[in-house]
N, CA, C and O atoms as CSV, one atom per row, in Angstrom:
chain,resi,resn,atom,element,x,y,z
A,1,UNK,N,N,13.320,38.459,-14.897
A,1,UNK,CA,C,13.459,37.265,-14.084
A,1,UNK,C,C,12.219,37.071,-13.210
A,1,UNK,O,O,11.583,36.018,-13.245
A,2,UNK,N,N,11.872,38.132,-12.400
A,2,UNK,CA,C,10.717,38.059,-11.535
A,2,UNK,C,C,9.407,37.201,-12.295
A,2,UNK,O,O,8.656,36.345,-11.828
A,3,UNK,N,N,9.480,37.844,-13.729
A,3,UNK,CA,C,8.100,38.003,-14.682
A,3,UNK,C,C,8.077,36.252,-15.164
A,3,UNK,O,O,7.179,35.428,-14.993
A,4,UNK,N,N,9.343,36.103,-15.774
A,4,UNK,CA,C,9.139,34.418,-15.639
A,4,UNK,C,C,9.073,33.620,-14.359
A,4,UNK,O,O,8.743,32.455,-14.578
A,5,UNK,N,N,9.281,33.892,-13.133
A,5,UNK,CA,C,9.096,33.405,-11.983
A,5,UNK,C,C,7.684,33.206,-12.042
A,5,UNK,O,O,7.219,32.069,-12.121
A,6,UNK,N,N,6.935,34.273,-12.007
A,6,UNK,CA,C,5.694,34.369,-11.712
A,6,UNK,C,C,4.718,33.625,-12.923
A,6,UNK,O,O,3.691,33.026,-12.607
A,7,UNK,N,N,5.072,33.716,-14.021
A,7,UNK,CA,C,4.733,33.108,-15.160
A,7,UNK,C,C,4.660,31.227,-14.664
A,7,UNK,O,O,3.636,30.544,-14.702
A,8,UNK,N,N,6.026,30.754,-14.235
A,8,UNK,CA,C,6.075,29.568,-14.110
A,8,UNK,C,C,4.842,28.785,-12.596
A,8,UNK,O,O,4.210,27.760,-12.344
A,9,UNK,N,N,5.153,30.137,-12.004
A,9,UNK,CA,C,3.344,29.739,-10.105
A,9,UNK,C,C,2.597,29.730,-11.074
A,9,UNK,O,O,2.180,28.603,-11.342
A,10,UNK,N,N,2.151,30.756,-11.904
A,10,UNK,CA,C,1.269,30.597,-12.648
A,10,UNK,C,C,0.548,29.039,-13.134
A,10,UNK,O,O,-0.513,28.541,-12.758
A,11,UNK,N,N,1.574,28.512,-14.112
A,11,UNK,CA,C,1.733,27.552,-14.814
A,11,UNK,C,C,1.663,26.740,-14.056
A,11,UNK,O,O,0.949,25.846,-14.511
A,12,UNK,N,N,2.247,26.369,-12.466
A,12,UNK,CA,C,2.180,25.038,-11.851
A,12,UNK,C,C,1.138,25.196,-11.015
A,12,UNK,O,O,0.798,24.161,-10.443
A,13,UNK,N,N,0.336,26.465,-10.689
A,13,UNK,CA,C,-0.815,26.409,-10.095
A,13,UNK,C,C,-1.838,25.740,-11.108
A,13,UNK,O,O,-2.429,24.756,-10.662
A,14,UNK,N,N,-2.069,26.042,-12.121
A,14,UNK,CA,C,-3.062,25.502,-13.539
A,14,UNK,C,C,-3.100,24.170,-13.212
A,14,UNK,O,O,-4.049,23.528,-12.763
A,15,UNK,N,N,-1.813,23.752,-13.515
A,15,UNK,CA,C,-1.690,22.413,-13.777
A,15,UNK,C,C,-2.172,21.500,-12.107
A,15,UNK,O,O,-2.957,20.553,-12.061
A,16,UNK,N,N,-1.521,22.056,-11.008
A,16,UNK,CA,C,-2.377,21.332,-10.335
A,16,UNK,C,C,-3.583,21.664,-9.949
A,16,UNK,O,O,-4.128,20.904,-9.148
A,17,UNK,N,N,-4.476,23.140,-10.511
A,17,UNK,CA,C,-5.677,22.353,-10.152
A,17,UNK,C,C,-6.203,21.682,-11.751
A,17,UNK,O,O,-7.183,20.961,-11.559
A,18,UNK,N,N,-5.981,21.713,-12.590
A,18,UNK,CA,C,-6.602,20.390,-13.833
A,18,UNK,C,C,-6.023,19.094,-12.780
A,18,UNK,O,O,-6.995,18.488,-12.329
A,19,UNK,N,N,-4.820,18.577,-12.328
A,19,UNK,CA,C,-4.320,17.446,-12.025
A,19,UNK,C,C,-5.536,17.226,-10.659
A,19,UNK,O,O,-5.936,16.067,-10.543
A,20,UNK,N,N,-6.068,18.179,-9.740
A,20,UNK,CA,C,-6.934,17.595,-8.667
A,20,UNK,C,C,-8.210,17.196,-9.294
A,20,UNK,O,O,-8.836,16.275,-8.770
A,21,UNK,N,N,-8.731,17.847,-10.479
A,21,UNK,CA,C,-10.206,17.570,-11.121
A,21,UNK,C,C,-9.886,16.591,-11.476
A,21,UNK,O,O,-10.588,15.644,-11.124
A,22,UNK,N,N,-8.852,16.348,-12.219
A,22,UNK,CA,C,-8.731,15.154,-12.385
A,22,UNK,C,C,-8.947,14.011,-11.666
A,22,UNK,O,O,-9.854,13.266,-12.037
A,23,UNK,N,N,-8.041,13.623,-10.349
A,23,UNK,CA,C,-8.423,12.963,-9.287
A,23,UNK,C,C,-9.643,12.839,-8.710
A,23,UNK,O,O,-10.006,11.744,-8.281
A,24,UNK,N,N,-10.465,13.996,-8.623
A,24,UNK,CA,C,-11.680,14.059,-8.246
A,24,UNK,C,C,-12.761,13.501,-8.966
A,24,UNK,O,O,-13.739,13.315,-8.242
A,25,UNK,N,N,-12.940,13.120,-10.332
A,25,UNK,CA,C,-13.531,12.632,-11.057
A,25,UNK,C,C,-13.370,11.012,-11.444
A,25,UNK,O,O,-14.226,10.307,-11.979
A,26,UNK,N,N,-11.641,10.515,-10.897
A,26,UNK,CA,C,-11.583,8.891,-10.633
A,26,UNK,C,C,-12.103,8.791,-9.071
A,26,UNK,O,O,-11.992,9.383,-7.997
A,27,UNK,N,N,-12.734,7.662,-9.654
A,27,UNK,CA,C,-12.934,6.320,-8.441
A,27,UNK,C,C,-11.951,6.023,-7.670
A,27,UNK,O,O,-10.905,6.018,-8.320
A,28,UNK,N,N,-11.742,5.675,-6.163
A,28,UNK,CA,C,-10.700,5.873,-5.600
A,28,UNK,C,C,-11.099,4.162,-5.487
A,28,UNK,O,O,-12.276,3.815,-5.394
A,29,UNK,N,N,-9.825,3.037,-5.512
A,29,UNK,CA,C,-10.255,1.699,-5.439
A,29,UNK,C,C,-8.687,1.672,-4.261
A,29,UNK,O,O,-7.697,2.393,-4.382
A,30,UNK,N,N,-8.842,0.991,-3.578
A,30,UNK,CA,C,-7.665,0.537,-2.580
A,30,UNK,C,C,-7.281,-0.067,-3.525
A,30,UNK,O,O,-6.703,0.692,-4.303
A,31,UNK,N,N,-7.326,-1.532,-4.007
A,31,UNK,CA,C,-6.610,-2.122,-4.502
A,31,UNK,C,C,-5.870,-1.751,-5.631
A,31,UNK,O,O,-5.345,-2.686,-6.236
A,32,UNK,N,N,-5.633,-0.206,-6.228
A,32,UNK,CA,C,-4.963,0.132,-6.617
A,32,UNK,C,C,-3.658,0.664,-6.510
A,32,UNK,O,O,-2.759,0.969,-7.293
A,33,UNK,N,N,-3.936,0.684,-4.682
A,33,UNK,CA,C,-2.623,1.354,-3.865
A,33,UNK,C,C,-1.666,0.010,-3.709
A,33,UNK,O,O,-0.447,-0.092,-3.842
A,34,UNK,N,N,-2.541,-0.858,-3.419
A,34,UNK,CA,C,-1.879,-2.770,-3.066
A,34,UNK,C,C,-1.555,-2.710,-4.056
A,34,UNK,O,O,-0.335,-2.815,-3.933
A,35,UNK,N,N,-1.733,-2.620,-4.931
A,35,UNK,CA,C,-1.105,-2.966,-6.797
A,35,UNK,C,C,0.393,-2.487,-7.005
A,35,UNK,O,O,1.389,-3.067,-7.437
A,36,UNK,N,N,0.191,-1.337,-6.581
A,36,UNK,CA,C,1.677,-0.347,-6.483
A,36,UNK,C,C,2.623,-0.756,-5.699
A,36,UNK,O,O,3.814,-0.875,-5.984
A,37,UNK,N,N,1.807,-1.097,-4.144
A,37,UNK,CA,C,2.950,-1.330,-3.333
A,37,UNK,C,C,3.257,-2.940,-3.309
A,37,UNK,O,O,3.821,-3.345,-2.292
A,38,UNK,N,N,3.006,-3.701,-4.118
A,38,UNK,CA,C,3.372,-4.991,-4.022
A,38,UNK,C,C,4.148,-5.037,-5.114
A,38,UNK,O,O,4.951,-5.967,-5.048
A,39,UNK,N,N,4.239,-4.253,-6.313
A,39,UNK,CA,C,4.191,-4.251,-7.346
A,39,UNK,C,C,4.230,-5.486,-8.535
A,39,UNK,O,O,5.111,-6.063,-9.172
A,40,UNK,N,N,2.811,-5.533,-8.448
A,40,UNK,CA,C,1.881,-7.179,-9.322
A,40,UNK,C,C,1.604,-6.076,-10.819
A,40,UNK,O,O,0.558,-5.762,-11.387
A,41,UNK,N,N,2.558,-5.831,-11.000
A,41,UNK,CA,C,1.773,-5.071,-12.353
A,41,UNK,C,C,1.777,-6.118,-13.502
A,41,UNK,O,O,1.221,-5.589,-14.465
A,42,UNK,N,N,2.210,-7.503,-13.832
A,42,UNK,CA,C,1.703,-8.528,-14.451
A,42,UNK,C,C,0.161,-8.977,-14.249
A,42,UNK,O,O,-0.446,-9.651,-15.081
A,43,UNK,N,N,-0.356,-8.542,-13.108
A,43,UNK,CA,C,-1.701,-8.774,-12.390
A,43,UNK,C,C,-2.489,-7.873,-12.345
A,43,UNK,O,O,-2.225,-7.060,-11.459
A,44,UNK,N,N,-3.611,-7.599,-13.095
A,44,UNK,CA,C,-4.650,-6.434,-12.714
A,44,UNK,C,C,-5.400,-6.524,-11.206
A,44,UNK,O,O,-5.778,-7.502,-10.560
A,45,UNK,N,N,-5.439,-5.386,-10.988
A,45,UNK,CA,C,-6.272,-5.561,-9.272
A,45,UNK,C,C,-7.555,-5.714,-9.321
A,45,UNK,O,O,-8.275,-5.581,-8.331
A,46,UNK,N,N,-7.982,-6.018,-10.506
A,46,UNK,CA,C,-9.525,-6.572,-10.633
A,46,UNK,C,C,-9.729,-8.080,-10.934
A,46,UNK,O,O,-10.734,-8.729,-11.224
A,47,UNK,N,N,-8.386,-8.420,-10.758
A,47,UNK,CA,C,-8.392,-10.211,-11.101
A,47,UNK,C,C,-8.472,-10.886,-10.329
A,47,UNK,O,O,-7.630,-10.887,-9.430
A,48,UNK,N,N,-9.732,-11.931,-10.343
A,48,UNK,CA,C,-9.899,-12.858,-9.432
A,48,UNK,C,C,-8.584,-13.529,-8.919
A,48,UNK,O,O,-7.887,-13.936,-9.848
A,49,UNK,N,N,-8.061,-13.749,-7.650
A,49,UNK,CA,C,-6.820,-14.413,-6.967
A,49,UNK,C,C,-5.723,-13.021,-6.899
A,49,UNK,O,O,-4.541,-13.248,-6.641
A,50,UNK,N,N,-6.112,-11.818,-7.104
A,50,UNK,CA,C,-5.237,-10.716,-6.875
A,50,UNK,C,C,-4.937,-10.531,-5.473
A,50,UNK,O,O,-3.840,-10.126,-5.089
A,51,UNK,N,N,-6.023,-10.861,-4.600
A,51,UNK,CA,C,-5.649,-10.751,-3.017
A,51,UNK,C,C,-5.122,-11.759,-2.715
A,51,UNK,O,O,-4.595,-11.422,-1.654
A,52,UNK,N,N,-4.819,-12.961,-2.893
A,52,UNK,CA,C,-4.213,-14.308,-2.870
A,52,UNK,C,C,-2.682,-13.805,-2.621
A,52,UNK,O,O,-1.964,-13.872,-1.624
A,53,UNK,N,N,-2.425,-13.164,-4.205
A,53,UNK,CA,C,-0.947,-12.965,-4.709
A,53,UNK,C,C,-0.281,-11.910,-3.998
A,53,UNK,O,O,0.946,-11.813,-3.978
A,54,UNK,N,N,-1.232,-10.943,-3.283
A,54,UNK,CA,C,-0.911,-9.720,-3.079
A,54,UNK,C,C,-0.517,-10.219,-1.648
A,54,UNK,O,O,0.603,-9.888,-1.258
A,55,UNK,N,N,-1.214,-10.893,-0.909
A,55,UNK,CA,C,-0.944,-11.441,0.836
A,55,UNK,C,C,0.220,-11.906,0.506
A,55,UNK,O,O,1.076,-11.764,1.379
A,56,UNK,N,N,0.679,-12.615,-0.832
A,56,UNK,CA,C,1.893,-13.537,-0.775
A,56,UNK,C,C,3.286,-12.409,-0.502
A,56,UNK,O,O,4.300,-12.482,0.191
A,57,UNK,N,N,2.755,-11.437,-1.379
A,57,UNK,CA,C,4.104,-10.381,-1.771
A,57,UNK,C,C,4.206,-9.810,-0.242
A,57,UNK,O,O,5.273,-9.859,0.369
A,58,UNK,N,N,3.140,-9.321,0.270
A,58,UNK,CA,C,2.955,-8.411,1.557
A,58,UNK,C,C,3.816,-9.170,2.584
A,58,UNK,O,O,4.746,-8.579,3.132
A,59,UNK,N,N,3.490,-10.694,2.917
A,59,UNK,CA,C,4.065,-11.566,3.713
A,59,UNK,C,C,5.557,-11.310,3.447
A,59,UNK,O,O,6.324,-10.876,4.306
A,60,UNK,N,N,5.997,-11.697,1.850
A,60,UNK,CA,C,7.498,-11.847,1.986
A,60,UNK,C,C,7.868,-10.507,2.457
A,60,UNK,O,O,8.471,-10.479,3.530
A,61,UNK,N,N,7.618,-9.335,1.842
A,61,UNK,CA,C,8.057,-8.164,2.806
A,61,UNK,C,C,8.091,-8.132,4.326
A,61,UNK,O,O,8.945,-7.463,4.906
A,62,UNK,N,N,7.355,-8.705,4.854
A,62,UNK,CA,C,7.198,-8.487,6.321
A,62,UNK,C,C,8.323,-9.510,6.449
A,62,UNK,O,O,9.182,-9.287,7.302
A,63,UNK,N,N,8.369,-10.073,6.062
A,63,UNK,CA,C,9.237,-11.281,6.559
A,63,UNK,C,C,10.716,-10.777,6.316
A,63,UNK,O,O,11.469,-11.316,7.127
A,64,UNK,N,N,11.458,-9.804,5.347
A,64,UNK,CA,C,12.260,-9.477,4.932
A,64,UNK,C,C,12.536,-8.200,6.177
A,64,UNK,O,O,13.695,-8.106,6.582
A,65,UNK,N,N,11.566,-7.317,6.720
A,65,UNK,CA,C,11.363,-6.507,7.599
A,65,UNK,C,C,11.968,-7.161,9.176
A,65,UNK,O,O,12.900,-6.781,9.886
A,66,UNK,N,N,10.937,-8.346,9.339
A,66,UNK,CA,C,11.649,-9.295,10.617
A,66,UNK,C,C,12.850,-9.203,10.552
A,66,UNK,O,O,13.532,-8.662,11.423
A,67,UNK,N,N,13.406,-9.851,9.238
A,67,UNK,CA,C,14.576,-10.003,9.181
A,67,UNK,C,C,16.047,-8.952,9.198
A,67,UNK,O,O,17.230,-9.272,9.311
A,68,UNK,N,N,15.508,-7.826,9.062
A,68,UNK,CA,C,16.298,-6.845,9.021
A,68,UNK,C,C,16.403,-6.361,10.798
A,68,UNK,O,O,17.373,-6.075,11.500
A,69,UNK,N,N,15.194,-6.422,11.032
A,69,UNK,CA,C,14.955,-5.711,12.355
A,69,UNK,C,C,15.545,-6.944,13.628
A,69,UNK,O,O,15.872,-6.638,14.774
A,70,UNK,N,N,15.552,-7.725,13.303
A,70,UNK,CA,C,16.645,-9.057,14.173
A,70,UNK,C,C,17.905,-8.449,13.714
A,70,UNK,O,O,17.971,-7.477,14.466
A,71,UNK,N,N,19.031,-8.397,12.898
A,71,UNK,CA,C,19.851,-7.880,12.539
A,71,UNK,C,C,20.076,-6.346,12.905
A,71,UNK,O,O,21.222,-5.924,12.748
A,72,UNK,N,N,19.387,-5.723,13.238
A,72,UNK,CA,C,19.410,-4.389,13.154
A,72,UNK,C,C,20.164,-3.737,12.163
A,72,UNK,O,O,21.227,-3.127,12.280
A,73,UNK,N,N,19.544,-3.926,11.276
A,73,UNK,CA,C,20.445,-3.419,9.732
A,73,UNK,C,C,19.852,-1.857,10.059
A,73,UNK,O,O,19.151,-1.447,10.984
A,74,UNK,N,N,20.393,-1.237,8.996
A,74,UNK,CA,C,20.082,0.145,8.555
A,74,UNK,C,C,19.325,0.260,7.918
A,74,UNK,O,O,18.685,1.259,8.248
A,75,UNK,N,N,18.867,-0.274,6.950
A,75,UNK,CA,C,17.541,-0.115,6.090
A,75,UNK,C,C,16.263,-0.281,6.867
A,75,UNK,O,O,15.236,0.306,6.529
A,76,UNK,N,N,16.339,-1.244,8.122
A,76,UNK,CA,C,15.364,-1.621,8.991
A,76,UNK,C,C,14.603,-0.125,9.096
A,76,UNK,O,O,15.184,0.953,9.226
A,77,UNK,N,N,12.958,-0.368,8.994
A,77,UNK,CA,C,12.394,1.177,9.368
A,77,UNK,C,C,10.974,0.668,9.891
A,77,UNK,O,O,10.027,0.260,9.219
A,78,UNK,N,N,11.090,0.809,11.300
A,78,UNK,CA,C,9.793,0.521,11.854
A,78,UNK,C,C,8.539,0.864,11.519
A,78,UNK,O,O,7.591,0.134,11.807
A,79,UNK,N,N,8.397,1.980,10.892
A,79,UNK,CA,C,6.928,2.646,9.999
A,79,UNK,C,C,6.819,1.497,9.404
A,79,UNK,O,O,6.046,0.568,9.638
A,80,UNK,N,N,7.791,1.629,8.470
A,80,UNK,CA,C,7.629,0.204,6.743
A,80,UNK,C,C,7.153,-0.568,7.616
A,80,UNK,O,O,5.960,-0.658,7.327
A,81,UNK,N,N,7.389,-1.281,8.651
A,81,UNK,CA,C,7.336,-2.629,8.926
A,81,UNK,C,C,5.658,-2.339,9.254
A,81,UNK,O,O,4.920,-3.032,8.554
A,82,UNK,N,N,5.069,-1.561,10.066
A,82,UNK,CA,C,3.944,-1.543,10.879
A,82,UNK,C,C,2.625,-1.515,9.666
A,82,UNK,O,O,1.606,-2.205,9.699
A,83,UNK,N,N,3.047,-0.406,8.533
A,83,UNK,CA,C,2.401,0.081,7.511
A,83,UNK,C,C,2.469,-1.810,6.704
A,83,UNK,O,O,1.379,-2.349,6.514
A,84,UNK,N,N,3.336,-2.334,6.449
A,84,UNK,CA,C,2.857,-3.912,5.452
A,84,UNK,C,C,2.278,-4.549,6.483
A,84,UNK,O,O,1.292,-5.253,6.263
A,85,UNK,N,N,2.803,-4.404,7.799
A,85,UNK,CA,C,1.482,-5.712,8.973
A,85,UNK,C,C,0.059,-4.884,8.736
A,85,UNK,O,O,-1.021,-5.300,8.317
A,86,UNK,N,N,0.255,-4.241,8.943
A,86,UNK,CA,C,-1.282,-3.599,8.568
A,86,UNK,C,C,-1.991,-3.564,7.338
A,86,UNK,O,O,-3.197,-3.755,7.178
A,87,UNK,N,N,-0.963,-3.253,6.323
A,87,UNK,CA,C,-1.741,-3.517,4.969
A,87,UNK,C,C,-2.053,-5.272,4.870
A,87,UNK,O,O,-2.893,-5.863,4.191
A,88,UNK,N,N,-1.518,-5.552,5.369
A,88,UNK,CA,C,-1.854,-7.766,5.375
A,88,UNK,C,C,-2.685,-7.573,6.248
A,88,UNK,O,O,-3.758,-8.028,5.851
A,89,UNK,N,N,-2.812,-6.958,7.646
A,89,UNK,CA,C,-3.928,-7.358,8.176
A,89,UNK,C,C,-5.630,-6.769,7.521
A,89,UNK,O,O,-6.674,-7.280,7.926
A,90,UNK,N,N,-5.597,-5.685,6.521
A,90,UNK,CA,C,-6.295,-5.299,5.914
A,90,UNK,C,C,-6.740,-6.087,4.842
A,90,UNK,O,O,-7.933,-6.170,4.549
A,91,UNK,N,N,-5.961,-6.592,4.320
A,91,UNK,CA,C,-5.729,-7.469,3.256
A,91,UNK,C,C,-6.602,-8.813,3.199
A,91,UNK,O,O,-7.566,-9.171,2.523
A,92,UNK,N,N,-5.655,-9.527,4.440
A,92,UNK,CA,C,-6.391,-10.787,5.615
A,92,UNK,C,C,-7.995,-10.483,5.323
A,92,UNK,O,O,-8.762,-10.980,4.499
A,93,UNK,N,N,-8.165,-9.584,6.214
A,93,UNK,CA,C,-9.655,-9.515,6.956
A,93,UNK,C,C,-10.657,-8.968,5.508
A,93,UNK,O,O,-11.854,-9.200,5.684
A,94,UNK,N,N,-10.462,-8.574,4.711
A,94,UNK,CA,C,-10.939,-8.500,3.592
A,94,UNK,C,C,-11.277,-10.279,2.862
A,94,UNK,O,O,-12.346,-10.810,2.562
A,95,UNK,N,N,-10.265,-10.642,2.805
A,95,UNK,CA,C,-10.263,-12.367,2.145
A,95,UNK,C,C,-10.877,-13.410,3.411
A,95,UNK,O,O,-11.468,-14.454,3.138
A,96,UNK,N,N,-10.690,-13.052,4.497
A,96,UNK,CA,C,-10.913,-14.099,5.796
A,96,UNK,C,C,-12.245,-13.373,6.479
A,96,UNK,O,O,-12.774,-14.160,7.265
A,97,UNK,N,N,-12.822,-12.310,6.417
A,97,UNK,CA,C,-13.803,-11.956,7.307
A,97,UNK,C,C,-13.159,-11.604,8.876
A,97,UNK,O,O,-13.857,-10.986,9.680
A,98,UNK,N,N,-11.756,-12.059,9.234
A,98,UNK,CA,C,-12.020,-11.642,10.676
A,98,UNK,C,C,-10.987,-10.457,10.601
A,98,UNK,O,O,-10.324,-9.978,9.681
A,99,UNK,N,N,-11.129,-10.153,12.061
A,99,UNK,CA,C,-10.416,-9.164,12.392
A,99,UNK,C,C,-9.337,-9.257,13.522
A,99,UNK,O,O,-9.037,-10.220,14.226
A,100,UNK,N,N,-8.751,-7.757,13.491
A,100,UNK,CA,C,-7.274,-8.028,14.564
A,100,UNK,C,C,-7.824,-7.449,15.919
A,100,UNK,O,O,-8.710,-6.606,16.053
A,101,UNK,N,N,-7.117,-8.074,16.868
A,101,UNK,CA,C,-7.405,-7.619,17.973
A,101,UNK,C,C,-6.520,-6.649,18.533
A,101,UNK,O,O,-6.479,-6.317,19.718
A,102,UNK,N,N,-5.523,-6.040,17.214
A,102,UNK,CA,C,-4.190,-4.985,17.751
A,102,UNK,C,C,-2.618,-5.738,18.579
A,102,UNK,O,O,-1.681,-5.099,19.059
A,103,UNK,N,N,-2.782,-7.289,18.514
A,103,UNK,CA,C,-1.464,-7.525,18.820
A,103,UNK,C,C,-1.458,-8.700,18.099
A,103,UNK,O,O,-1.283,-9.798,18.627
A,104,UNK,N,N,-1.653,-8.517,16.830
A,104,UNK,CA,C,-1.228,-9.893,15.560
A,104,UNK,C,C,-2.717,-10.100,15.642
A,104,UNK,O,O,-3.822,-9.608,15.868
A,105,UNK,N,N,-1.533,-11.864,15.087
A,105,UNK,CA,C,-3.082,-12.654,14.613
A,105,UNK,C,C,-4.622,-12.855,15.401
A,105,UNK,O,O,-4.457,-12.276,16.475
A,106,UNK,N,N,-6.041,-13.403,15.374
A,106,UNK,CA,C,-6.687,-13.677,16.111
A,106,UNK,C,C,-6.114,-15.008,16.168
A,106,UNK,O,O,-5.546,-15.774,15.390
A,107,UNK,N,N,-6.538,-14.993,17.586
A,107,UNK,CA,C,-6.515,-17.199,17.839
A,107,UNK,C,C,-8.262,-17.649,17.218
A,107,UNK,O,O,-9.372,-17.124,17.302
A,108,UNK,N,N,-7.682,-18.927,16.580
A,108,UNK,CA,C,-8.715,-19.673,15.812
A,108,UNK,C,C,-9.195,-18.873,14.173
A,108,UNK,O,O,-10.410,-18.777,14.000
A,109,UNK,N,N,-8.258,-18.322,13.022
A,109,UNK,CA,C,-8.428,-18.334,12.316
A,109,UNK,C,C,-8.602,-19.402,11.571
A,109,UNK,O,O,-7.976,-20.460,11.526
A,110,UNK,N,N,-9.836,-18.885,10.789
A,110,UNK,CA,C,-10.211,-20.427,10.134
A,110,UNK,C,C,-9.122,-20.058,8.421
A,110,UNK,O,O,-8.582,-21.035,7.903
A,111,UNK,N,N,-8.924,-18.521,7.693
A,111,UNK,CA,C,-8.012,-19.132,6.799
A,111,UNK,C,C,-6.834,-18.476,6.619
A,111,UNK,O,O,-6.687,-17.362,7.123
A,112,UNK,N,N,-5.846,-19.063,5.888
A,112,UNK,CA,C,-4.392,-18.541,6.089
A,112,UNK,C,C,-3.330,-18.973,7.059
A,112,UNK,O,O,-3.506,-19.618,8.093
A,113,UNK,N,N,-2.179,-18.508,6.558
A,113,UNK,CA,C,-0.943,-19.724,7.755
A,113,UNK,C,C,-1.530,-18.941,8.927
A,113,UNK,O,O,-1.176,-19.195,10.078
């Protein structure tokens, strides 16, 4: 029992370090993480209007987040909520050039609601 124990660290040590060389040898692209968490997988994250679609998905989440957190539902989870305003404000300022001043929007954005 011990001998297959040790057999199997063995085996899952291997495998994760091939699985980190691995990682280490891709390109790390953000918009592959937005891809996942919006989930646009009809949409490659190298397609022109991918940040368009992706603000759209990010928004309705936040908006679904508001909405829970007025209600005080149970699913409501303040991380989730802070982590999609932030990934939109990342998002934003990538497509718009500006930036946040840490309590929402700037005043006088020139694009986006």
């Amino acid at each position: 029992m011990a001998g297959s124990l040790k057999k199997l660290e063995e085996q899952l040590a291997r495998e994760a370090a091939a699985f980190g060389a691995h990682r280490a040898r891709q390109p790390t692209d953000p918009r592959h993480a937005m891809w996942k968490i919006c989930g646009l997988t009809g949409l490659a994250p190298t397609v022109e209007g991918f940040h368009a679609k992706a603000a759209g998905v990010l928004r309705q989440m936040l908006a679904a987040q508001r909405r829970w957190a007025r209600m005080a539902h149970p699913a409501y989870d303040l991380n989730r909520h802070l982590s999609i305003r932030e990934a939109l404000a990342t998002l934003e300022d990538g497509m718009c050039g500006t930036t946040q001043n840490g309590k929402g929007r700037m005043p006088g954005r020139t694009c986006g609601p």
